[in-house]
N, C-alpha and C positions, 0 to 999 in steps of 0.2 A: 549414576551421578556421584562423583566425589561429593564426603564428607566435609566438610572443614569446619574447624572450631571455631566460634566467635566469640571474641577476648574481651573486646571494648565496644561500647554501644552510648557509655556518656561523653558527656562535652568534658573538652582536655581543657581547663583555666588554671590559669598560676600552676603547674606542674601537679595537678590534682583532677582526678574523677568526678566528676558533678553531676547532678541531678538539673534540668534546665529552672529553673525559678517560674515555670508556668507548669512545670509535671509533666507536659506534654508529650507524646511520640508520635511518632513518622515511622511507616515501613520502608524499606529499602527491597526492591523487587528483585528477583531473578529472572533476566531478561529470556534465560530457557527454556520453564516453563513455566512464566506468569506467577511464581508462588512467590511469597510474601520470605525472607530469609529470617529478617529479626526486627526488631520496632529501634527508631535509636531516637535518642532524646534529641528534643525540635527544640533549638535554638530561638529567642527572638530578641528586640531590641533589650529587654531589661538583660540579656545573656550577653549581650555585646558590647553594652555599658560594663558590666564587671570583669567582662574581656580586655578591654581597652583601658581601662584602668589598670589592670594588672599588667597590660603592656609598657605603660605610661610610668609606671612605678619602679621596671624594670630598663628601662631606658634615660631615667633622673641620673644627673652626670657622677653621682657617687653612689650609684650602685654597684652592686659583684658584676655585671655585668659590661661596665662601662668601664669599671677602672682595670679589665681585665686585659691583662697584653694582646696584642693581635695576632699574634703566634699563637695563643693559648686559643684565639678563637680559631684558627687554623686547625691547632689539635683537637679541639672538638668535634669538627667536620672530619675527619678524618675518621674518628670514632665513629659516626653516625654511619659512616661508609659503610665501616668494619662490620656494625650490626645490620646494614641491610643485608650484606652479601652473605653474614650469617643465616638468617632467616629468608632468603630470598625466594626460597620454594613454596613456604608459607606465603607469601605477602601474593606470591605468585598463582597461590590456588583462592585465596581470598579475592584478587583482584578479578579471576573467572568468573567466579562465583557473581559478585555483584555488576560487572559488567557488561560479559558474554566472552571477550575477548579469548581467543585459543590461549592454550595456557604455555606452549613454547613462545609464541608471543609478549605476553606477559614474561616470561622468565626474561626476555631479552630485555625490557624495558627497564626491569626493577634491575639490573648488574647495570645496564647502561647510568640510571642514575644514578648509583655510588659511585661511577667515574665523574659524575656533575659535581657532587659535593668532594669530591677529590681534589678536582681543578679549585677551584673555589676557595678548598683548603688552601693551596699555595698562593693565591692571588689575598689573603685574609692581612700579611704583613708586607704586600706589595702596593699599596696604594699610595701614588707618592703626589706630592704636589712638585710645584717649580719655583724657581727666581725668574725674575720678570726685570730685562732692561727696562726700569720703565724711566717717562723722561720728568725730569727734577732731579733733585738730592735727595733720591728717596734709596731705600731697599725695600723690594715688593717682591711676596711672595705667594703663594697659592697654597691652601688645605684643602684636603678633600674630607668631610666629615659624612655621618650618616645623616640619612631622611628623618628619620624618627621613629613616629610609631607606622608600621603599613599595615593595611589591609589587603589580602589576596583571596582572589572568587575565582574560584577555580571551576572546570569544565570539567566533563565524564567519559569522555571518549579516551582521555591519554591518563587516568586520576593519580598515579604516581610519579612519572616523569613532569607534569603540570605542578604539583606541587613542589618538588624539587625545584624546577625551573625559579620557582619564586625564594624558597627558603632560602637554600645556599648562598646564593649571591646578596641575599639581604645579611643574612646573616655573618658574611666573610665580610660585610662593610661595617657592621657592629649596632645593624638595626632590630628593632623587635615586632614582632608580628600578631595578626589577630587571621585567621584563617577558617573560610567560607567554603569549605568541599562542596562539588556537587550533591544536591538531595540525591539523585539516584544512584550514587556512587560515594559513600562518606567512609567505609568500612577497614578502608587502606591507611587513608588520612589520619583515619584516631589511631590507625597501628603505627605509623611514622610517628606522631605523637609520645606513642608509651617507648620509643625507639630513643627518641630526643630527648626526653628524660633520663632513662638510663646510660647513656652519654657524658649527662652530669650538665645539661646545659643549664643555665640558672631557672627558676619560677619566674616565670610572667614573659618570658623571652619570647615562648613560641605558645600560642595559643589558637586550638582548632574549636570551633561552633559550630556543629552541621543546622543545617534548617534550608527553609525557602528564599528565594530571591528577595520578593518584597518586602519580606519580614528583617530575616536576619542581613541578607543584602543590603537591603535599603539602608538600614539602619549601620550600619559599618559605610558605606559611602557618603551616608550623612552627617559621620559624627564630627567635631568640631577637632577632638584631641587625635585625629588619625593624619597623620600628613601626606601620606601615598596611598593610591588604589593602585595594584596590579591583576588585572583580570584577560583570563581568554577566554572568548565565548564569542555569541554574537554579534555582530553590528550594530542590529539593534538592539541592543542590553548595555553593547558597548555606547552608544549615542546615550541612554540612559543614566548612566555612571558618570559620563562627561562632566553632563547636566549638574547632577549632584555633587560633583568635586567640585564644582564652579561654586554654586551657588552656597557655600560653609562656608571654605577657607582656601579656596583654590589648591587642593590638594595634586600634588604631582602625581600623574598615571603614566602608566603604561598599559597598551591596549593591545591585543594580539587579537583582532577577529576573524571575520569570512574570509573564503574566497571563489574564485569560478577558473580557476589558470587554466592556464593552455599549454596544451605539449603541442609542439609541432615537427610533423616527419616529411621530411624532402625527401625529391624522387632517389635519390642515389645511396638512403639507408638500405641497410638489412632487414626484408620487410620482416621477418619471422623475430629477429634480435627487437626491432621498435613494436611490435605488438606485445610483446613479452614485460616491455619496460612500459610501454604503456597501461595495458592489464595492471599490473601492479601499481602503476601508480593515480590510477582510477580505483582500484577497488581494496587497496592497504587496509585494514582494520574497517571491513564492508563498507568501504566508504566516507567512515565516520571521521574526515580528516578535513581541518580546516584550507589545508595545501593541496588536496586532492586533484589532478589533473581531469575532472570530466570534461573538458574540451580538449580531446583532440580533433587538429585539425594535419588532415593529410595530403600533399600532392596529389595532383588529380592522373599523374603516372603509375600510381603504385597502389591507386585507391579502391580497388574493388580487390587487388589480392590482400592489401590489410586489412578491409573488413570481413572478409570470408576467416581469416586468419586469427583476428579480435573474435569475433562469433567461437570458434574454433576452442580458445584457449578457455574461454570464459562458461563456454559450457562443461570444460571439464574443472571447474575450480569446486574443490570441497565444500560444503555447507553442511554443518551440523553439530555434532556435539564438541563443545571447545575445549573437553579433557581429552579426546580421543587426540593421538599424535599425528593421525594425516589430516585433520581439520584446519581449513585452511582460514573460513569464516565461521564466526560463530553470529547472533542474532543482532538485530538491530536492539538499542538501549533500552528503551521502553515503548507503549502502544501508541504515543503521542508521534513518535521519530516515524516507528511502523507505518502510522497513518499517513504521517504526511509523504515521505518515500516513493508508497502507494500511490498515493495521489499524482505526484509527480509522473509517474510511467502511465498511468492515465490520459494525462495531460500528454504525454508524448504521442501516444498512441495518436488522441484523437486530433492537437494540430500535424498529422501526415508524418511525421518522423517514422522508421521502417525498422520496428524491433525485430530482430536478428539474432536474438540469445536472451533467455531469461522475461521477466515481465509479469512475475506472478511469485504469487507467498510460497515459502518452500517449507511441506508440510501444513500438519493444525493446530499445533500446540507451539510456544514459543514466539519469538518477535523475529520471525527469519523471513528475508529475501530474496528471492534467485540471482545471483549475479547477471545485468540485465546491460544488453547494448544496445543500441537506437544508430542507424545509418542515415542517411542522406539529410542529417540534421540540420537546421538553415540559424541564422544566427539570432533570429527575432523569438525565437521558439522559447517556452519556460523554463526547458531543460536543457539549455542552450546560454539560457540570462540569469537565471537564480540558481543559489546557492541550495541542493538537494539534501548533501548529509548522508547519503546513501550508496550501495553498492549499483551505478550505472550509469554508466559511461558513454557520450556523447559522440560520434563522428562526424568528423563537418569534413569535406572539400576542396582546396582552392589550387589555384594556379600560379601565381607569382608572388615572386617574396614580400614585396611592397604591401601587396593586396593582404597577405596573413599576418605582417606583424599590427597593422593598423585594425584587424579582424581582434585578433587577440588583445591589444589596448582598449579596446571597447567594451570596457567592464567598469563598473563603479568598484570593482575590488583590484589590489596589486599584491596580490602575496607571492605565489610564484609563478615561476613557467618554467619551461622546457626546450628544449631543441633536437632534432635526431637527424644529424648529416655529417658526411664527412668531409664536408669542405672547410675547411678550417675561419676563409671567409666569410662564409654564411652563417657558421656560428660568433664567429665574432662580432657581424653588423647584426645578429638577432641580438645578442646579448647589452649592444650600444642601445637599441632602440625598442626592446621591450620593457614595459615600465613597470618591475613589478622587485620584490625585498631581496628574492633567492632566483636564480636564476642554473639550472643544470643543464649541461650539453653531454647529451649519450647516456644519460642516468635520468634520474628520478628520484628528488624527496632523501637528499644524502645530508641528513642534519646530524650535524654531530657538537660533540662538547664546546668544542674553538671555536664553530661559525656564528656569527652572531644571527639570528631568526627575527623577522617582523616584515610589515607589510606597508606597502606605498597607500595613499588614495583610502578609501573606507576598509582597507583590512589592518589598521592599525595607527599605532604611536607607538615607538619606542623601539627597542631591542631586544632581545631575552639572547643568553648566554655569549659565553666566547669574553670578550674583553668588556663588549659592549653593555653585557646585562648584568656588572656590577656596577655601571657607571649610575644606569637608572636609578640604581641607591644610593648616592652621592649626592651632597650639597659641594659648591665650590667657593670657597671662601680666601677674598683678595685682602691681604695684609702689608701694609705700609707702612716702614719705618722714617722717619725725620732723622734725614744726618748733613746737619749743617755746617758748611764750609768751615766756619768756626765751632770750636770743639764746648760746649754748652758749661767745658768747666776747665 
């Protein structure tokens, strides 16, 4: 087991180390083997009241912060860049440590997000509003201003590229934050933190609170002076937070939740090329991805040599220690995901689904799962309708196109899907008529800096990244001048 040094353990407020105002701590587990890494100070609402304040203080229209050029907030992102890709090895073995995540994996995430706050930098002096014909003797124009103060609750499967997601684009719009890490993953977050300090970004700009949902959660979606929530996570946590934006001040959100998407392979793919993109994009980060493809569905011409082929690849997929360099997965996040995972392939087994690779805990120690496929899956099945979280991947059947795009629609989630054919037709009427935010033909889960990411139907509101996810930090403010025919003087 790599060592790794642990830096920060208290809550980041006003650009200062804290103690939480209850004493409190929280462990933070190693998803490897079950050990406890460090205790970190448990945030709750009296932690997120002096949070928000200090948000709140720092976002008053004559603050350093506000009256700061927008190029300078440009150069600052920039900076932040500069220091992750500094330290990126670190954040990178820190981010193993408490996650599970293979640590080439990790490395790829944390460079990939100093490309997020790069973009962002250049977009921080591009926000431009309009003139507007409008009709009278007016002159009408448009500003774009920031939200205010936001709150971000962030998820534990992706905990660096998640919070980037939220910062940079807040903060290239000239907003200030209050920030909720996952409990089982905080350790990155307070390092991002002491990152954005050193940067020079002002006090009270960016503020991290680890703690619990209900507690420190709650309390940041209910408070009155927050005017955004941005959160990824559940549907149901997301339905939660709605709730609670609503009922304060209707605070503006953005939601990024579940999904159950579907890849779908017609007869005339490569079977061995679409089991490969498939594999991967069923089992990316063991699962633990809210775009995850566990429904494939396959032509019924090419469908018994994909699942022989699926079986194939996925029993050779690496499990185990996530410093080791051919590790391909590392463990499931904690004993709660563990269980339920479980549960699931249970559940597959016992309604007739035909496991075919994997299906049992890999190893005794650790929160590990065999990479696990299930054949002749039917669509009424649980592992077929719900959203697992896990490493394992669904086969279903069908015969005509009509028949699989309305197959694949048939989810109360729209985050993504898939396509795998060479008719250029067929992906283009799958692409017209699957209802779902990201749509890939011949690939799989190609999210990058520019495209914007969310989900139709219960996997979401809003946008994250590309153009679109610094708009969600935007107020739009219509301005009208009076110019009357005659001159006033």
């Amino acid at each position: 087991m790599v060592k790794v040094d642990i830096k920060y353990t208290k809550l980041f407020i006003n650009n200062e180390w804290v103690d939480s105002v209850s004493k409190k701590t929280f462990p933070t587990i190693n998803p490897q083997d079950e050990s406890v890494i460090t205790h970190v100070a448990e945030g709750d609402k009296a932690d997120i009241d002096i949070a928000v304040a200090a948000a709140k203080k720092a976002f008053h229209r004559y603050s350093e912060w506000r009256t700061l050029d927008a190029s300078q907030r440009g150069r600052l992102l920039l900076k932040i860049a500069d220091l992750i890709e500094r330290d990126y090895k670190y954040i990178s073995e820190l981010e193993t440590l408490d996650n599970g995540k293979p640590v080439k994996q990790a490395e790829g995430e944390i460079l990939w997000s100093a490309t997020i706050f790069r973009y962002y930098a250049g977009k921080a002096d591009k926000i431009l509003g309009s003139t507007i014909p409008a009709d009278g003797e007016v002159l009408t124009l448009t500003l774009k201003e920031p939200v205010g103060v936001c709150g971000a609750i962030l998820p534990w499967n992706y905990p660096i590229p998640m919070i980037v997601w939220k910062i940079a684009p807040a903060l290239a719009a000239g907003c200030t934050l209050v920030i909720k890490p996952a409990e089982q993953t905080p350790l990155t977050a307070l390092y991002v933190g002491a990152l954005i300090k050193e940067a020079g970004v002002p006090a009270g700009v960016v503020n991290i609170v680890p703690g619990y949902g209900p507690t420190a959660g709650g309390a940041l979606t209910h408070h009155p002076d927050v005017d955004k929530i941005a959160f990824t996570g559940s549907t149901e946590v997301g339905r939660i937070i709605m709730n609670a934006a609503a009922a304060v001040n209707l605070k503006r959100i953005t939601l990024e939740l579940g999904g159950k998407s579907a890849l779908v392979v017609f007869n005339d793919a490569d079977v061995d090329k679409a089991a490969d993109i498939a594999h991967r994009a069923a089992f990316a980060n063991a699962g633990q991805c809210c775009v995850a493809a566990t429904r494939t569905y396959v032509q019924s011409g090419i469908y018994d040599k994909f699942v022989a082929k699926a079986a194939e690849i996925a029993k050779k997929r690496s499990v185990g220690n996530p410093y080791d360099e051919g590790t391909q997965q590392g463990p499931q996040i904690d004993n709660d995901m563990f269980t339920k995972v479980m549960n699931y392939i249970k559940a597959g087994k016992a309604e007739g689904a035909k496991c075919i690779a994997g299906g049992d805990r890999q190893g005794k120690v650790g929160y590990f799962v065999q990479p696990t496929v299930f054949a002749d899956v039917k669509d009424d099945m649980k592992i077929a309708r719900e959203e697992i979280f896990g490493p394992v991947q669904s086969i279903l059947k069908f015969e005509t196109f009509e028949e699989v795009v309305d197959r694949a629609n048939d989810s109360n989630y729209g985050l993504g899907a898939g396509v795998i054919t060479n008719d250029v037709t067929t992906a283009l009427s799958f692409i017209r008529h699957v209802r779902a935010g990201s749509v890939w033909v011949n690939t799989y889960e190609h999210v990058t800096t520019q495209t914007p990411f969310g989900g139709f139907k219960e996997s979401g509101i809003g946008r994250e990244l590309g153009e679109e996810g610094i708009t969600q930090y935007l107020e739009h403010k219509t301005v009208s001048f009076n110019l009357p025919k005659k001159p006033l003087v």
